[in-house]
MDTraj code that builds the backbone (N, CA, C; nanometers):
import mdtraj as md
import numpy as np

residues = "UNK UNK UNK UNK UNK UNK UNK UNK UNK UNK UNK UNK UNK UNK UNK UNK UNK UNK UNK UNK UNK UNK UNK UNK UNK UNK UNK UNK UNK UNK UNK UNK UNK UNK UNK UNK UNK UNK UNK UNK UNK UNK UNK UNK UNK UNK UNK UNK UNK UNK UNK UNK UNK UNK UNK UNK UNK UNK UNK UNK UNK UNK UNK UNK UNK UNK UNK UNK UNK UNK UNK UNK UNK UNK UNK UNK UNK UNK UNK UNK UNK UNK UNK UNK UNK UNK UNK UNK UNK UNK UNK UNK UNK UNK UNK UNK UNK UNK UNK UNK UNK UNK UNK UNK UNK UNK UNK UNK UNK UNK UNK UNK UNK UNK UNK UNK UNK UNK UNK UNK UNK UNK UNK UNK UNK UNK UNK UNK UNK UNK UNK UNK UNK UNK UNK UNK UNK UNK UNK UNK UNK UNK UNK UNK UNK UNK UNK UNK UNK UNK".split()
xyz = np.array([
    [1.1785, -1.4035, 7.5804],
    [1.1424, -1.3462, 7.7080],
    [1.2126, -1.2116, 7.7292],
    [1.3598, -1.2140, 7.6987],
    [1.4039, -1.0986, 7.7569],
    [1.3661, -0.9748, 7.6450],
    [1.3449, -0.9834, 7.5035],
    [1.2846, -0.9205, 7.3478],
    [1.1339, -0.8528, 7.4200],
    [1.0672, -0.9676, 7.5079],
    [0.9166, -0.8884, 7.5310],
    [0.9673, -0.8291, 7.6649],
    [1.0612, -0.8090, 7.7232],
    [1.0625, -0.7150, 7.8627],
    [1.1043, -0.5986, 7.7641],
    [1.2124, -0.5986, 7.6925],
    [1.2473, -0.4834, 7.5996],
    [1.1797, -0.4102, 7.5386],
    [1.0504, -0.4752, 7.4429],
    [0.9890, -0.4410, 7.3865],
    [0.8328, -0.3580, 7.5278],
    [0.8145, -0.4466, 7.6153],
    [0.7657, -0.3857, 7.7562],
    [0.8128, -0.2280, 7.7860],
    [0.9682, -0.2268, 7.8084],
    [0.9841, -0.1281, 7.8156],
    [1.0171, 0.0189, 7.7417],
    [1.0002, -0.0290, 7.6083],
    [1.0245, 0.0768, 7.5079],
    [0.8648, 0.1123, 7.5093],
    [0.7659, 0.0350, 7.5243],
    [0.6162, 0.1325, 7.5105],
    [0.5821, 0.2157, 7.6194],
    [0.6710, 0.1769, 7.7483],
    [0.6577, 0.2225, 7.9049],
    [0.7194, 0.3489, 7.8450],
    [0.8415, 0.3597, 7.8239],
    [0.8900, 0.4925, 7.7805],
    [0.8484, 0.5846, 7.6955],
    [0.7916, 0.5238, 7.5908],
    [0.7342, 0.6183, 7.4982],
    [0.5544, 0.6004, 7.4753],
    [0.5309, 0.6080, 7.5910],
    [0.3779, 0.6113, 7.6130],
    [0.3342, 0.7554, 7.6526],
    [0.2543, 0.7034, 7.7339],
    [0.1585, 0.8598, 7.7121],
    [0.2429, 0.9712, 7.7889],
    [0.1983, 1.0879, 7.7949],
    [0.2859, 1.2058, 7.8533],
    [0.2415, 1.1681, 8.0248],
    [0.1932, 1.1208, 8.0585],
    [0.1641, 1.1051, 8.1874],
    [0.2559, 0.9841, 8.2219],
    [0.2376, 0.8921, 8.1825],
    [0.3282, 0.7800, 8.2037],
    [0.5236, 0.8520, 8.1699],
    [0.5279, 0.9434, 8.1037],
    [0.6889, 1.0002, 8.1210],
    [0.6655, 1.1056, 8.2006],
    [0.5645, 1.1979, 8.2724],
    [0.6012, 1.2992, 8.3749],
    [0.6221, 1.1619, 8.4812],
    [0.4989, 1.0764, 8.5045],
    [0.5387, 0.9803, 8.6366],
    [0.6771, 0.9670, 8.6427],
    [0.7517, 0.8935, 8.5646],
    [0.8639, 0.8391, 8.5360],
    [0.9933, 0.9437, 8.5980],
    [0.9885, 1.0315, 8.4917],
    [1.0416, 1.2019, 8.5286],
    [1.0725, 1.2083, 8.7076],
    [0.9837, 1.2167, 8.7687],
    [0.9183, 1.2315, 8.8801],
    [0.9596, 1.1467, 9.0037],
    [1.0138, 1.0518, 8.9386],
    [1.0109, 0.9170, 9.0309],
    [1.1754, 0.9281, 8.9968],
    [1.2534, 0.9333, 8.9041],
    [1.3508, 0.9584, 8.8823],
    [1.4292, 1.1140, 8.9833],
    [1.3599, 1.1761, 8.9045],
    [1.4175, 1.2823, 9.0217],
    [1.3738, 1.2945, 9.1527],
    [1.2921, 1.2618, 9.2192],
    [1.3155, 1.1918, 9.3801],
    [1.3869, 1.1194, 9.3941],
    [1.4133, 1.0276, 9.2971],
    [1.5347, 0.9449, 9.3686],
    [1.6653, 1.0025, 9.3468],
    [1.7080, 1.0422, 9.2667],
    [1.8017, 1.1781, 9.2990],
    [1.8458, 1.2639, 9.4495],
    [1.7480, 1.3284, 9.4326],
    [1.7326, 1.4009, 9.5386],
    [1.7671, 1.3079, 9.6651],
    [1.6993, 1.2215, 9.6853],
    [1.7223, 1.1144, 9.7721],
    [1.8855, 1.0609, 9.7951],
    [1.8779, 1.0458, 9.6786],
    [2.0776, 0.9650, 9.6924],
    [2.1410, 1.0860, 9.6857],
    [2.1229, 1.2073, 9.6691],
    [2.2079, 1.3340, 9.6897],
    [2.2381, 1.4005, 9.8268],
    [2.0742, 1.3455, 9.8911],
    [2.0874, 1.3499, 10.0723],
    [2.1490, 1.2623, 10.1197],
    [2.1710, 1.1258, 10.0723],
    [2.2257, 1.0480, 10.1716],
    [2.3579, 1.0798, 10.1572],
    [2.4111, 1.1113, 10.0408],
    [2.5492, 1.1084, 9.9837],
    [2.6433, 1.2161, 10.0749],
    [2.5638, 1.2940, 10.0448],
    [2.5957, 1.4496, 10.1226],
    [2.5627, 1.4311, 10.2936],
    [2.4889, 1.4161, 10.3392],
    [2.4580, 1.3681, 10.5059],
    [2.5708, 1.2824, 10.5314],
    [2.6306, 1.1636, 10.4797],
    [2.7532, 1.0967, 10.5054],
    [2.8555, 1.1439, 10.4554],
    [2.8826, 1.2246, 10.4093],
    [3.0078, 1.2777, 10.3091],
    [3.0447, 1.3945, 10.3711],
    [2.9856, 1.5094, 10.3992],
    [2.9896, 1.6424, 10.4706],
    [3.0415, 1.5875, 10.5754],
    [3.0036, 1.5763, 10.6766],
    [3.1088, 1.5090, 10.8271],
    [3.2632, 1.5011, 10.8098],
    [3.2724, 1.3887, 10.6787],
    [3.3720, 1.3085, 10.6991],
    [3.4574, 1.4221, 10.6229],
    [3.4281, 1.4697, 10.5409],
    [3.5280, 1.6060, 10.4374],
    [3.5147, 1.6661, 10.4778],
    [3.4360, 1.7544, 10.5559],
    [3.4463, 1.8971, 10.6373],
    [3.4590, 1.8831, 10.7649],
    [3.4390, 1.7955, 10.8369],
    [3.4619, 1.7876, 11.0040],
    [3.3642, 1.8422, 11.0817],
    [3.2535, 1.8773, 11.0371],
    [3.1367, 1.9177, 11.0913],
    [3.0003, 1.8356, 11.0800],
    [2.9245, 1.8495, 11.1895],
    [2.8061, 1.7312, 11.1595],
    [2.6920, 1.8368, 11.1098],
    [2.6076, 1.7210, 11.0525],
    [2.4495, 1.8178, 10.9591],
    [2.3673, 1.7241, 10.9567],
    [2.2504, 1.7599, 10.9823],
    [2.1394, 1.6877, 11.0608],
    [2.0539, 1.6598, 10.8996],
    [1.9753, 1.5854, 10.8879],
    [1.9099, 1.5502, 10.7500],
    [1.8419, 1.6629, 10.7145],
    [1.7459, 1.6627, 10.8085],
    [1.7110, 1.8356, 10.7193],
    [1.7272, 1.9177, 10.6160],
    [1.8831, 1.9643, 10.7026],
    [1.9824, 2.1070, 10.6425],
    [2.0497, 2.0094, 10.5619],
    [2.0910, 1.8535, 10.5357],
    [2.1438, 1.8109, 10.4325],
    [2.0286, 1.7904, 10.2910],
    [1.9138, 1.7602, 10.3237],
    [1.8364, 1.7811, 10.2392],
    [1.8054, 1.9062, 10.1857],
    [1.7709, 2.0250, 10.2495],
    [1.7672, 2.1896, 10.2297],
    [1.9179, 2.1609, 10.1297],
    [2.0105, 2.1412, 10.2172],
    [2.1117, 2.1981, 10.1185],
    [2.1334, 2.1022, 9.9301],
    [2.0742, 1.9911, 9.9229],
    [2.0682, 1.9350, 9.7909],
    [1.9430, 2.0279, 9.7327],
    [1.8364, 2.0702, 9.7816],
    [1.7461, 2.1048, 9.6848],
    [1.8084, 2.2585, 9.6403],
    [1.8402, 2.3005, 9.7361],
    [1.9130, 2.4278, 9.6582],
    [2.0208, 2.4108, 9.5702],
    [2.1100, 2.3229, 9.6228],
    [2.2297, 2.3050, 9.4768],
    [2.1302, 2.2554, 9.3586],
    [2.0540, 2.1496, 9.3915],
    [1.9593, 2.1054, 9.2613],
    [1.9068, 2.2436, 9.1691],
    [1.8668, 2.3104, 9.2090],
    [1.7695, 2.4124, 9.1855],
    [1.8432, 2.5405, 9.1534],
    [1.9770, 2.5172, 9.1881],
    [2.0833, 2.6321, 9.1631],
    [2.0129, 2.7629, 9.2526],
    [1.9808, 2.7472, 9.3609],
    [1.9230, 2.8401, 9.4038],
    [2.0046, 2.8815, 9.5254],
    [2.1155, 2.7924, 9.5899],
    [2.2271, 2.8128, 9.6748],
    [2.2655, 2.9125, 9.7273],
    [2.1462, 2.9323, 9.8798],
    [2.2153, 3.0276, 9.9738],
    [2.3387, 3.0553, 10.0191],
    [2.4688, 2.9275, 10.0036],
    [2.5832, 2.9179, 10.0818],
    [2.5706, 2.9230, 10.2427],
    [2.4694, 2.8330, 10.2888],
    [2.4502, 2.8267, 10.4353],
    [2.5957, 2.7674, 10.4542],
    [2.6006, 2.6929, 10.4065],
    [2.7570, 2.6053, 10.4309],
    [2.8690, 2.5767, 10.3894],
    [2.8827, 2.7014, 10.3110],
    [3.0302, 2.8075, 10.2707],
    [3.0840, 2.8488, 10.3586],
    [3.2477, 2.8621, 10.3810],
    [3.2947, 2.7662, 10.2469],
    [3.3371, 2.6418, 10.2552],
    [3.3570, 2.5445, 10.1608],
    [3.4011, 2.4189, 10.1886],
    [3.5723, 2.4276, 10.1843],
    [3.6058, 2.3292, 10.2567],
    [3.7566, 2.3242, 10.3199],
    [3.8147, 2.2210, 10.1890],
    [3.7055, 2.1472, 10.1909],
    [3.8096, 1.9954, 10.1083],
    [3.7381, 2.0340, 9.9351],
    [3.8186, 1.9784, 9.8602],
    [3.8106, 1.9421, 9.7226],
    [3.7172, 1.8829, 9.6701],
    [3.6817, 1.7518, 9.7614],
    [3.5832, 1.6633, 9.7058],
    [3.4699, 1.6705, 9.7174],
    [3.4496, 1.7684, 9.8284],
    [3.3389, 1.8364, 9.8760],
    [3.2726, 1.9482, 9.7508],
    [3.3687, 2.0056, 9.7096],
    [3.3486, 2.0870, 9.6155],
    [3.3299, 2.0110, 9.4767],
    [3.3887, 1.8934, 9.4137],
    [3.3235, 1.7921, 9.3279],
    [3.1749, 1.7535, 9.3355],
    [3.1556, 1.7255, 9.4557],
    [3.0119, 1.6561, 9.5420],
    [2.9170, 1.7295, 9.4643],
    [2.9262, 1.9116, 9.5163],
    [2.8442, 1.9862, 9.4850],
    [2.8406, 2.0265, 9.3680],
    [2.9093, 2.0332, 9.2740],
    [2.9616, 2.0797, 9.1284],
    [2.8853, 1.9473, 9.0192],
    [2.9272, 1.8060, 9.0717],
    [2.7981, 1.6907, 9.0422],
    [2.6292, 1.7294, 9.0563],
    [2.6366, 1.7949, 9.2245],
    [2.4999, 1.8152, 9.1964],
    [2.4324, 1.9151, 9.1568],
    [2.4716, 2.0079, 9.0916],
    [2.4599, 2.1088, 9.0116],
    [2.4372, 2.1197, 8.8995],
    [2.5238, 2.0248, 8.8308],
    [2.5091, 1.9873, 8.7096],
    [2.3695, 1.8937, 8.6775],
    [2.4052, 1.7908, 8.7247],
    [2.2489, 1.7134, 8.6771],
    [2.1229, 1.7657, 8.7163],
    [2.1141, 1.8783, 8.8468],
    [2.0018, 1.9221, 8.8675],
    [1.9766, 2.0187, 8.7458],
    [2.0925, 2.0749, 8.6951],
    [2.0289, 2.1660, 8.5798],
    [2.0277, 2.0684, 8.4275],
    [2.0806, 1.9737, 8.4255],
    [2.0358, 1.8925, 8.2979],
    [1.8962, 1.8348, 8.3498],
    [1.8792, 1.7866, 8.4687],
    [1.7115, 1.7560, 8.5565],
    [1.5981, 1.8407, 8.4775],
    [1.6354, 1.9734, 8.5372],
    [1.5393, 2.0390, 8.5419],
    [1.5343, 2.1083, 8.3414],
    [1.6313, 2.0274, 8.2685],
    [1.6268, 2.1233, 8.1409],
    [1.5076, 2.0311, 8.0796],
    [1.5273, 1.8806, 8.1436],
    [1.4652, 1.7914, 8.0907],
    [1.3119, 1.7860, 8.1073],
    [1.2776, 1.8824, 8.1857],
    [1.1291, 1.9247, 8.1908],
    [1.0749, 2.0263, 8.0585],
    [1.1640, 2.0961, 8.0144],
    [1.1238, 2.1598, 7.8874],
    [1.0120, 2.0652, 7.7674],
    [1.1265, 1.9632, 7.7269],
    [1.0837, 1.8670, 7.6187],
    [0.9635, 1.7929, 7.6666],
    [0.9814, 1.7153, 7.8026],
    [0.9170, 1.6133, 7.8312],
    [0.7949, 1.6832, 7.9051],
    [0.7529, 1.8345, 7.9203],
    [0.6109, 1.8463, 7.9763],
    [0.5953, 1.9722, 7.8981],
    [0.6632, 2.0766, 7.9051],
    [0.6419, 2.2125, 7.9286],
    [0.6169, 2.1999, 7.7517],
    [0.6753, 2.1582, 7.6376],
    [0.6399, 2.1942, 7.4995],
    [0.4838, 2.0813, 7.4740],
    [0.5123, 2.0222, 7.5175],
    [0.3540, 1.9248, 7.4458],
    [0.3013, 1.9665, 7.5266],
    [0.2513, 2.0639, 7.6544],
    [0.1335, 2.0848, 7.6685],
    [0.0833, 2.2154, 7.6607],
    [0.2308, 2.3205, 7.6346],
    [0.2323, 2.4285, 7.5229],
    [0.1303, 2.3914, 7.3641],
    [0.2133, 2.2934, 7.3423],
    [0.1859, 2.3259, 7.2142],
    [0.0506, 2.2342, 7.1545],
    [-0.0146, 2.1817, 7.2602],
    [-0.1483, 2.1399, 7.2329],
    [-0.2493, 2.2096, 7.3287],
    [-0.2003, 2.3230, 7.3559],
    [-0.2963, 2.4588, 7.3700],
    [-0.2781, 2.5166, 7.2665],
    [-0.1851, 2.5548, 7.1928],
    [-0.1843, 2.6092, 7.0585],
    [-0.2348, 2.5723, 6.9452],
    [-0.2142, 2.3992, 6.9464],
    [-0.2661, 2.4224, 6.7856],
    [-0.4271, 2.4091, 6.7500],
    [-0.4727, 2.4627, 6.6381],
    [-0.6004, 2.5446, 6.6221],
    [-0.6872, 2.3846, 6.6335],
    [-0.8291, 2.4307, 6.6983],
    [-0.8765, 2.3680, 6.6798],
    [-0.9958, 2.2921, 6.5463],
    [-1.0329, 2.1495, 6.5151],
    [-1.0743, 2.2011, 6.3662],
    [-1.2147, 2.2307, 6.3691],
    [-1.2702, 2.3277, 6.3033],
    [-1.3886, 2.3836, 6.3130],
    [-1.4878, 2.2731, 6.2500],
    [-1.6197, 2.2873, 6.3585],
    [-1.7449, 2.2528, 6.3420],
    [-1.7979, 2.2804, 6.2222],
    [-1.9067, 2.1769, 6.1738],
    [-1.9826, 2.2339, 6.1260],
    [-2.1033, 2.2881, 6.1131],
    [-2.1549, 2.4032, 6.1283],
    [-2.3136, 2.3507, 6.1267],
    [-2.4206, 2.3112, 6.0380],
    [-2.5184, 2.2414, 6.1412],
    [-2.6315, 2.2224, 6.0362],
    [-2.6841, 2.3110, 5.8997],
    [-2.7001, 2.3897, 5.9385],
    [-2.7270, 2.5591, 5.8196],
    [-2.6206, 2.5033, 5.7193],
    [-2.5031, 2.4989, 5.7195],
    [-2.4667, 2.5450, 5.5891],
    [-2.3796, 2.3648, 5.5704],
    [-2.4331, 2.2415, 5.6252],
    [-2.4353, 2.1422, 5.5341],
    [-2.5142, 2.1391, 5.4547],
    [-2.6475, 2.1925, 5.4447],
    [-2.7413, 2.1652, 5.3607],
    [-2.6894, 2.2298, 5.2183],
    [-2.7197, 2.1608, 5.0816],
    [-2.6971, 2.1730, 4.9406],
    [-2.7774, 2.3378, 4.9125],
    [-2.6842, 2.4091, 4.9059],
    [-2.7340, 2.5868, 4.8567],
    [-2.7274, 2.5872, 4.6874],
    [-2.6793, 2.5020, 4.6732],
    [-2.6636, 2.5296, 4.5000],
    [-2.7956, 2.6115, 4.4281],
    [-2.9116, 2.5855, 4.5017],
    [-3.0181, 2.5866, 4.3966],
    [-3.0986, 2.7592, 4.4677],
    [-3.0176, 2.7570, 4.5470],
    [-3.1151, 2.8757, 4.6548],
    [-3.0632, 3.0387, 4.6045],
    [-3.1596, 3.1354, 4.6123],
    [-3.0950, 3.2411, 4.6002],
    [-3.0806, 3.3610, 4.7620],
    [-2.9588, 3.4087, 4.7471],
    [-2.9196, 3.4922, 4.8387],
    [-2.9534, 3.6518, 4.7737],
    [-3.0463, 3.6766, 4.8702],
    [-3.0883, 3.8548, 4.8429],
    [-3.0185, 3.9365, 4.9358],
    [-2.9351, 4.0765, 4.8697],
    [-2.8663, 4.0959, 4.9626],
    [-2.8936, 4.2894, 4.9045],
    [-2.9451, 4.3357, 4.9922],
    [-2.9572, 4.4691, 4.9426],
    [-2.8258, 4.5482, 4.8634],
    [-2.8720, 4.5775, 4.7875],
    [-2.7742, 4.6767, 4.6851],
    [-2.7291, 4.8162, 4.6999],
    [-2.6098, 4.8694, 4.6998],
    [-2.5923, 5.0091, 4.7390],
    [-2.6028, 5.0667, 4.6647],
    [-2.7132, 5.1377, 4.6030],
    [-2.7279, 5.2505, 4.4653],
    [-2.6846, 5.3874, 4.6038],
    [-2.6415, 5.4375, 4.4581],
    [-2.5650, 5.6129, 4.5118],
    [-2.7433, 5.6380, 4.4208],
    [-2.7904, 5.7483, 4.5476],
    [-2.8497, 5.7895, 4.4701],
    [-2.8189, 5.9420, 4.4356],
    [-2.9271, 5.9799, 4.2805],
    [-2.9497, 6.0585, 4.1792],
    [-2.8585, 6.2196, 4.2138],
    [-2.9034, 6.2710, 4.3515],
    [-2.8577, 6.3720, 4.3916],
    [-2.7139, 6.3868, 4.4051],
    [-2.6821, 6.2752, 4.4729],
    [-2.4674, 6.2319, 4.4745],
    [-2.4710, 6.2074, 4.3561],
    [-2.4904, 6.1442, 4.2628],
    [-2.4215, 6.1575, 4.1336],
    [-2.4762, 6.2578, 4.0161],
    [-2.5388, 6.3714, 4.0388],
    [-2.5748, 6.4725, 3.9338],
    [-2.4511, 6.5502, 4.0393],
    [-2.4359, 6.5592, 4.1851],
    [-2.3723, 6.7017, 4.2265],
    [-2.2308, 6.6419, 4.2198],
    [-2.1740, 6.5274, 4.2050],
    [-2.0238, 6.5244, 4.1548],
    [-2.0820, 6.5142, 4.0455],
    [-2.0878, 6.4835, 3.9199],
    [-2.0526, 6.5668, 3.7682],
    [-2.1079, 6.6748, 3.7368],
    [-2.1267, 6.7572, 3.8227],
    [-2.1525, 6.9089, 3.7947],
    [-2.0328, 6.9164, 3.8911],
    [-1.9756, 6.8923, 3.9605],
    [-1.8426, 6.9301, 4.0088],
    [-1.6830, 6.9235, 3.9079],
    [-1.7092, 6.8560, 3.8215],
    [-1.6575, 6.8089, 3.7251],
    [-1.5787, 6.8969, 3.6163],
])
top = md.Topology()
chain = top.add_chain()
for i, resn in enumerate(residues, 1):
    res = top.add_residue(resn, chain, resSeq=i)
    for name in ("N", "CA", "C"):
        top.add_atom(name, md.element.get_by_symbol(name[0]), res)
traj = md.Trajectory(xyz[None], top)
């Protein structure tokens, strides 16, 4: 029983690219999620100031995203500064993890060539057929007036 949940979840993981963006996806919302609550209860109690969910949410997607206005610079306490330095970090291992898991396989199955058709015309057996293909004679006048140039 517990071999087929294992084996359950190793095809869940390595199934289709849609089934790992879902996954991806659902993972980092919940992130985001426990980074608001963490921070909405944590900010108060280490800085002495209150922050409404909102601006505690605003302020995780920007540390996530490394995009950090410093609305709420500077921080007074230490752990506060851990808090954010945590969420900094995994938002940029987060977001590296979109490279592999979307951005190259759907790169790179726009790239590779597609395999060519064939057509009807040239399955058919040519062995026996002849191809007429006009011939470039120089004529008489170009080649008497270069070897009299000669």
């Amino acid at each position: 029983m517990v071999r087929d949940r294992k084996v359950t979840l190793w095809r869940l993981l390595h199934g289709s690219r849609r089934v790992k963006a879902v996954i991806y996806f659902l993972i980092f919302g919940a992130q985001i999620a426990l980074y608001t609550l963490l921070f909405h209860y944590a900010y108060p109690l280490l800085e002495g100031k209150p922050i409404t969910w909102p601006a505690s949410l605003l302020f995780v997607l920007e540390t996530i995203t490394t995009v950090g206005y410093g609305d709420l610079l500077p921080f007074t306490n230490q752990y506060t500064v851990l808090i954010v330095i945590l969420m900094m970090v995994s938002g940029i291992i987060q977001i590296f993890m979109v490279i592999p898991l979307l951005l190259i396989p759907t790169i790179g199955s726009h790239l590779q060539p597609s395999p060519r058709s064939v057509s009807p015309m040239k399955s058919r057996d040519t062995s026996s057929s002849s191809v007429i293909t006009p011939s470039r004679r120089r004529s008489s006048k170009a080649c008497s007036s270069r070897s009299s140039r000669s």
